[in-house]
C-alpha positions as CSV (number, residue, x, y, z in Angstrom):
1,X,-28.8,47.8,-25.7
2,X,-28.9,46.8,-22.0
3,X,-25.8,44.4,-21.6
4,X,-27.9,42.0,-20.8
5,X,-28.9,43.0,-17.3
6,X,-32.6,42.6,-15.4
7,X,-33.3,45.7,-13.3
8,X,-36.4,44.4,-12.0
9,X,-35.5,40.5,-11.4
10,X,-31.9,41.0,-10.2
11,X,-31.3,44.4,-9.1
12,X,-28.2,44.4,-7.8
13,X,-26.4,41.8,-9.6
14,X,-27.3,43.4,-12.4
15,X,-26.1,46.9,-11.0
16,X,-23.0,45.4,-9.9
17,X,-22.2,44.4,-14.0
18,X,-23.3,47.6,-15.2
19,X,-20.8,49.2,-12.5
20,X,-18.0,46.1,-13.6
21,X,-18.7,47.6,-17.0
22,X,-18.6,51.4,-16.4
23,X,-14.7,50.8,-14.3
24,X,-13.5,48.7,-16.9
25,X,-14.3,51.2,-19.9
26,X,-13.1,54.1,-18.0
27,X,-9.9,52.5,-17.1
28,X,-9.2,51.1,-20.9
29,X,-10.1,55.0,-22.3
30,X,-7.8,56.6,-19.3
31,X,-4.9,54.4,-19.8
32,X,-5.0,53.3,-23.5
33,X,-6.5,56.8,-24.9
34,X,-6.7,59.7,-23.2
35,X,-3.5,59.6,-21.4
36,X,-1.5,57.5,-23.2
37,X,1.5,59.8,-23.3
38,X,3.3,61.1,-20.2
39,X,1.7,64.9,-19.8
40,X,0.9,66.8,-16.4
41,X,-2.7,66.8,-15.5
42,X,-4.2,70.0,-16.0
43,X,-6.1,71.9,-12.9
44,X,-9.7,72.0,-15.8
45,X,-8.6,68.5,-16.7
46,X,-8.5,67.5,-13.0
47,X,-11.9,69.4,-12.3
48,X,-13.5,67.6,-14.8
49,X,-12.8,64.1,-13.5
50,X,-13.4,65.0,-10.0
51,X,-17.1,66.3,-11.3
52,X,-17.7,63.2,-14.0
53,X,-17.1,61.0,-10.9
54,X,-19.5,62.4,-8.4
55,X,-21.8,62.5,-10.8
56,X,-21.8,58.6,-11.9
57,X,-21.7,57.6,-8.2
58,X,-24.7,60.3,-7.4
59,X,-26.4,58.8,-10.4
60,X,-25.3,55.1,-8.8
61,X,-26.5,55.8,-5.8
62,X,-29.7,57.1,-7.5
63,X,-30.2,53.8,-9.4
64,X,-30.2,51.9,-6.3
65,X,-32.8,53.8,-5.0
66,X,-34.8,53.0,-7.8
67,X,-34.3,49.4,-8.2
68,X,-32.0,47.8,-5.7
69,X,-33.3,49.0,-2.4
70,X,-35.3,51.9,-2.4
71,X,-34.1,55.2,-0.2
72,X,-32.4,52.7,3.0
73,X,-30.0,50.9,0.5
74,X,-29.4,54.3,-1.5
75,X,-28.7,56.3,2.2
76,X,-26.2,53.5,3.1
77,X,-23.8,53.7,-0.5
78,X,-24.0,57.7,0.0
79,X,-22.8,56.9,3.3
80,X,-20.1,55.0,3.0
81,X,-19.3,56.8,-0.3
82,X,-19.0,60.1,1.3
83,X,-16.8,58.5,4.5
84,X,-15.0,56.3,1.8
85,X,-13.9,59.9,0.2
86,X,-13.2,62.2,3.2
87,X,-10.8,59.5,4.7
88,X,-9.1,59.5,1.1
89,X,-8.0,62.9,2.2
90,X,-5.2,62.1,4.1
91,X,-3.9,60.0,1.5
92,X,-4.0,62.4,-0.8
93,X,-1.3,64.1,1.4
94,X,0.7,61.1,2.0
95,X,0.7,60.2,-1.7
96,X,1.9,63.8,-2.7
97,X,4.7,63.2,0.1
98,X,5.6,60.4,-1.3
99,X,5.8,61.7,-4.8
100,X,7.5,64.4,-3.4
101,X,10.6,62.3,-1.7
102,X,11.3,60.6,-5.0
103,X,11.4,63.7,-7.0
104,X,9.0,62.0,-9.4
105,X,8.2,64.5,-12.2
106,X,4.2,65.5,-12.3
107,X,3.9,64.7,-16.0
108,X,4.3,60.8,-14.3
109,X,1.6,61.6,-11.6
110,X,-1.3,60.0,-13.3
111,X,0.4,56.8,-14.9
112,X,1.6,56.2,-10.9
113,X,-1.8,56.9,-9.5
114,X,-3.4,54.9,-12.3
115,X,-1.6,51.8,-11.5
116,X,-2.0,52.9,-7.4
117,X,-5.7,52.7,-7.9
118,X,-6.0,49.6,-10.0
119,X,-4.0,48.3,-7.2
120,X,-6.6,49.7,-4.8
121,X,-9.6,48.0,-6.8
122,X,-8.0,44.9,-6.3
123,X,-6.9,45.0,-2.5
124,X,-10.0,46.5,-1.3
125,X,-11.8,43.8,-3.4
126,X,-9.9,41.4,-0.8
127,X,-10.2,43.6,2.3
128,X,-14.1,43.5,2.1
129,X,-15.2,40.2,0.8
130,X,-13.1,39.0,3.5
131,X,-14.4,41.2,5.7
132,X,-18.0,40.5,5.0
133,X,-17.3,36.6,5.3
134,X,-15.8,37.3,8.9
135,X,-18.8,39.3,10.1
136,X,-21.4,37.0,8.8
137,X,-19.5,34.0,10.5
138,X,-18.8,36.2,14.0
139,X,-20.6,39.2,14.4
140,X,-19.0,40.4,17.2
141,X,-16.0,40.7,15.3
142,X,-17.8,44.3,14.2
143,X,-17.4,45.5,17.8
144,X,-13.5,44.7,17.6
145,X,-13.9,47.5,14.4
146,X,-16.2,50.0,16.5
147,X,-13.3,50.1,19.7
148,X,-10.5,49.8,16.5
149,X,-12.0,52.7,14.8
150,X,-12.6,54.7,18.2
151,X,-9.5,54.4,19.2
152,X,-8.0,55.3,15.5
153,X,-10.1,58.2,15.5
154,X,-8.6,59.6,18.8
155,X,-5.0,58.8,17.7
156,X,-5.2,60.9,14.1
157,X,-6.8,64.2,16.7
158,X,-4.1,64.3,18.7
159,X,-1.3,63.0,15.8
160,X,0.6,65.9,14.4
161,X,0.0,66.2,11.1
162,X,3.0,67.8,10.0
163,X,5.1,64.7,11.1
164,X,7.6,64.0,8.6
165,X,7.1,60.6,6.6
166,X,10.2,58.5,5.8
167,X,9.5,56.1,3.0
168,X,13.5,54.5,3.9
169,X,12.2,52.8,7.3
170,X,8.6,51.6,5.6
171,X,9.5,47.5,5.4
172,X,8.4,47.1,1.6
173,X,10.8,49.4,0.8
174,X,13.6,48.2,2.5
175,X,12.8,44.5,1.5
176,X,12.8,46.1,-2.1
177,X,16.0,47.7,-1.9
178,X,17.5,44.8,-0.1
179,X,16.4,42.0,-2.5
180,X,15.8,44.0,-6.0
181,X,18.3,45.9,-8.1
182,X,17.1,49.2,-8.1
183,X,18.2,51.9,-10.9
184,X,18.8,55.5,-9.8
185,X,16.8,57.6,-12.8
186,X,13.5,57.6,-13.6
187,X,13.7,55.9,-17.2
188,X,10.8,57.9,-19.1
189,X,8.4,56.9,-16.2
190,X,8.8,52.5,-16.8
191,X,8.8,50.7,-13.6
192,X,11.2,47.8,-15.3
193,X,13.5,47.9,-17.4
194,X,17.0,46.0,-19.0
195,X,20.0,46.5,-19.0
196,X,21.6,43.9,-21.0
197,X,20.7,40.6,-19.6
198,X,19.2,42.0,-16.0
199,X,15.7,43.2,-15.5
200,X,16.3,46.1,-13.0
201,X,13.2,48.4,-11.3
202,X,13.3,52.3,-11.2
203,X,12.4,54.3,-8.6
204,X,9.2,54.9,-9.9
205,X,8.1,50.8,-9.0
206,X,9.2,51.5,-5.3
207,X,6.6,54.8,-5.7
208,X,3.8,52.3,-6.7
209,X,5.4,50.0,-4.1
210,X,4.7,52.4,-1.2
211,X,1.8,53.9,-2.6
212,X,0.0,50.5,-2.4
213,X,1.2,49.5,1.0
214,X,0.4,53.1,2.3
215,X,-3.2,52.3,0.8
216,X,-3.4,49.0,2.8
217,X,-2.9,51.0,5.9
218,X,-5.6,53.5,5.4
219,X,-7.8,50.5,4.1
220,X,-7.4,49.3,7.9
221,X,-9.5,52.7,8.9
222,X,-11.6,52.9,5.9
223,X,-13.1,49.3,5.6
224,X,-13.9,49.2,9.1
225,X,-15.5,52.5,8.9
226,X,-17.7,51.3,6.2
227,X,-18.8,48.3,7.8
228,X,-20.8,50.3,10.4
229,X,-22.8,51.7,7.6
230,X,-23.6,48.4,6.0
231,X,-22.9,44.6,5.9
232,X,-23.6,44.5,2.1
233,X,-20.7,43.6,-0.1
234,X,-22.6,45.4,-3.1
235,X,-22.6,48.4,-1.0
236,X,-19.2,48.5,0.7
237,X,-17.6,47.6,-2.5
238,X,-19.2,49.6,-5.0
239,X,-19.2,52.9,-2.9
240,X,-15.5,51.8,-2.1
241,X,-14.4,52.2,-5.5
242,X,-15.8,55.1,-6.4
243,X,-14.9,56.9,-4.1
244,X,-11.2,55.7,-4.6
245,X,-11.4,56.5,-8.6
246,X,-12.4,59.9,-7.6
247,X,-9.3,60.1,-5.7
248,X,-7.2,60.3,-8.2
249,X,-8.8,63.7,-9.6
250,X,-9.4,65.0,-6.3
251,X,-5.4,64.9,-6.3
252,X,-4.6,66.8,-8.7
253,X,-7.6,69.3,-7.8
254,X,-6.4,69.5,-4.0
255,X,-2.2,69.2,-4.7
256,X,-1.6,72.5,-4.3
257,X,-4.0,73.7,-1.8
258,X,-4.3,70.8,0.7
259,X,-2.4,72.3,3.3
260,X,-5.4,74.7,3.2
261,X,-7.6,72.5,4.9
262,X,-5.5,71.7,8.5
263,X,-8.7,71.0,10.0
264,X,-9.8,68.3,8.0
265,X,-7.7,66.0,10.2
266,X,-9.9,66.9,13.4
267,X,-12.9,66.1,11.3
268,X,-12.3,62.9,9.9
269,X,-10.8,62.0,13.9
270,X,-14.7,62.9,14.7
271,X,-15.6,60.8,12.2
272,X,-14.1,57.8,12.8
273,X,-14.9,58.4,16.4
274,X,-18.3,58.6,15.6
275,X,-18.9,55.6,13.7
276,X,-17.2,53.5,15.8
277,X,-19.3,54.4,18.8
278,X,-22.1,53.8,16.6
279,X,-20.7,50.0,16.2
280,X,-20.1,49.9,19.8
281,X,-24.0,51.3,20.6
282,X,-25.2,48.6,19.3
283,X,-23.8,46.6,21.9
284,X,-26.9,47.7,24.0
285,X,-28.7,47.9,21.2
286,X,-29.3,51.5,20.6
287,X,-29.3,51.8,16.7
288,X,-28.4,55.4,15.0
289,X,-30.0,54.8,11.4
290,X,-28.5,55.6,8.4
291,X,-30.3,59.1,7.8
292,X,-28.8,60.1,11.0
293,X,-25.6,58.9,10.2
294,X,-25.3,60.4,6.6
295,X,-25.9,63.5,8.0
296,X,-23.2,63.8,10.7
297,X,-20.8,62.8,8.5
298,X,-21.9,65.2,5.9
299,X,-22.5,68.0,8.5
300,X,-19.0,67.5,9.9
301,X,-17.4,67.0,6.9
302,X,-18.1,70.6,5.6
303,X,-17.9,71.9,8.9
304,X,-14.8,71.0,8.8
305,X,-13.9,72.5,5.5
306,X,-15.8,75.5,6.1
307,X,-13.7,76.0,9.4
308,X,-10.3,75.7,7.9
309,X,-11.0,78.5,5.0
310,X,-12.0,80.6,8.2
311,X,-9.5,80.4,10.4
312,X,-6.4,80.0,8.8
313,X,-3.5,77.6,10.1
314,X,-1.3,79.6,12.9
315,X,2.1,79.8,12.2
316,X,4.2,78.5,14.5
317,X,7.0,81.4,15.7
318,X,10.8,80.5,15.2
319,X,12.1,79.6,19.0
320,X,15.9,80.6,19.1
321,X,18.0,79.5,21.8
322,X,20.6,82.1,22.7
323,X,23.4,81.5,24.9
324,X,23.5,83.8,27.6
């Protein structure tokens, strides 16, 4: 059975069903099967997913070389895959904040980042086809994302990443609180529910509320990032997604330990910083190819990783104030 698709005549239209196909039947078995009841996601469980989807986007990746592209094409979704899925580090942390101010219980972690990530799916879907139709119509408009991203990339290195988020002053929220009637449990983990003739939300909607809109912001990093690796909507979407989907596993694999890696901040700043001088090069037309550019971001990446395992986060010391 091949669904249909032409490998050889239409490569990557026919790639981009066989990926619409792969998303929609994990999504129906995750929500509808596997994890139809409420449970906490096991650390083997979360290891699991996290490996099954680096190994469909590696094998992804793999098929483009082979029929949509050859080793250019293949290069450019591993690059913006891999950028795609260190940014998603830092909203791991802001998720797990977040999940952490409304005292939602963990065994309603994965219906919340479910729901956060088909939300993702369909934002980013906006973010880049727009984004593509405003580069191909002024393509200077990709030197506005290489200063954007520079400048970005310089305010996360020197951004404290200990600052303490309040979800109360983010506007969604307050509109929601303002405008909706909000209950004050959790209601077995439903976002709606009635109470006699009213339709009230629970806390858990203004989670997915926040989630989303905390998603948008990070999008405003991410998408331009991508767009220095490629103008192709097949690529920046595709690689997008992925790497979002394995989010959600990464999560529950990094929860406990994230504050392990402090220095990942520093290299995703570099990162940034990085690609959107690349953007700005081309200006005066100095072009950094994609082999060069996969392997910085891969190189700092781990370097990154490697460094914050070895030198472990100082602790800062107490300071006391005594009256004399």
């Amino acid at each position: 059975m091949n669904f249909g698709l032409n490998l050889q005549n239409d490569p990557q239209t026919s790639l981009f069903v066989l990926f619409g196909v792969v998303i929609t039947i994990f999504l129906i078995f995750d929500l509808g099967v596997f994890n139809k009841n409420a449970h906490k996601v096991s650390l083997k469980s979360a290891t699991y997913q996290s490996i099954f989807w680096v190994v469909i986007s590696v094998a992804f990746g793999f098929l483009i070389y082979k029929y949509a592209g050859g080793a250019t094409l293949s290069l450019e979704f591993y690059s913006a895959y891999l950028t795609e899925y260190a940014l998603s580090v830092d909203n791991i942390f802001v998720i797990l904040l977040i999940l952490r101010y409304f005292r939602v219980e963990e065994k309603y972690y994965h219906k919340i980042l479910f729901w956060g990530v088909l939300g993702a799916i369909v934002f980013r879907a906006i973010f880049i086809f727009l984004g593509a139709y405003l580069v191909a119509q002024f393509h200077w408009i990709l030197y506005i994302f290489g200063a954007f991203l520079v400048y970005s990339g310089i305010k996360i290195f020197f951004t404290d990443e200990d600052d303490d988020l309040d979800p109360e002053q983010n506007i969604i929220i307050r509109f929601a609180r303002k405008y909706l009637r909000i209950t004050k449990g959790h209601f077995s983990g439903k976002f709606i529910v009635r109470r006699g003739a009213k339709i009230m939300f629970t806390p858990l909607f203004l989670v997915i509320l926040l989630i989303e809109s905390t998603d948008l912001i990070f999008a405003v990093d991410s998408i331009p990032a991508v767009f220095a690796i490629s103008q192709s909507e097949f690529i920046l979407y595709t690689s997008n997604i992925f790497a979002i989907l394995g989010l959600r596993a990464k999560f529950f694999l990094l929860a406990g330990i994230i504050d392990k890696f402090h220095l990942l901040q520093k290299g995703l700043s570099f990162i940034l910083i990085f690609i959107g001088a690349k953007m700005l090069l081309e200006i005066i037309h100095v072009h950094i190819n994609t082999l060069i550019s996969f392997s910085v971001i891969f190189t700092v990446l781990m370097l990154s990783i490697v460094m914050s395992l070895l030198i472990p986060k100082k602790k800062e010391n107490a300071v006391t104030n005594l009256e004399s």
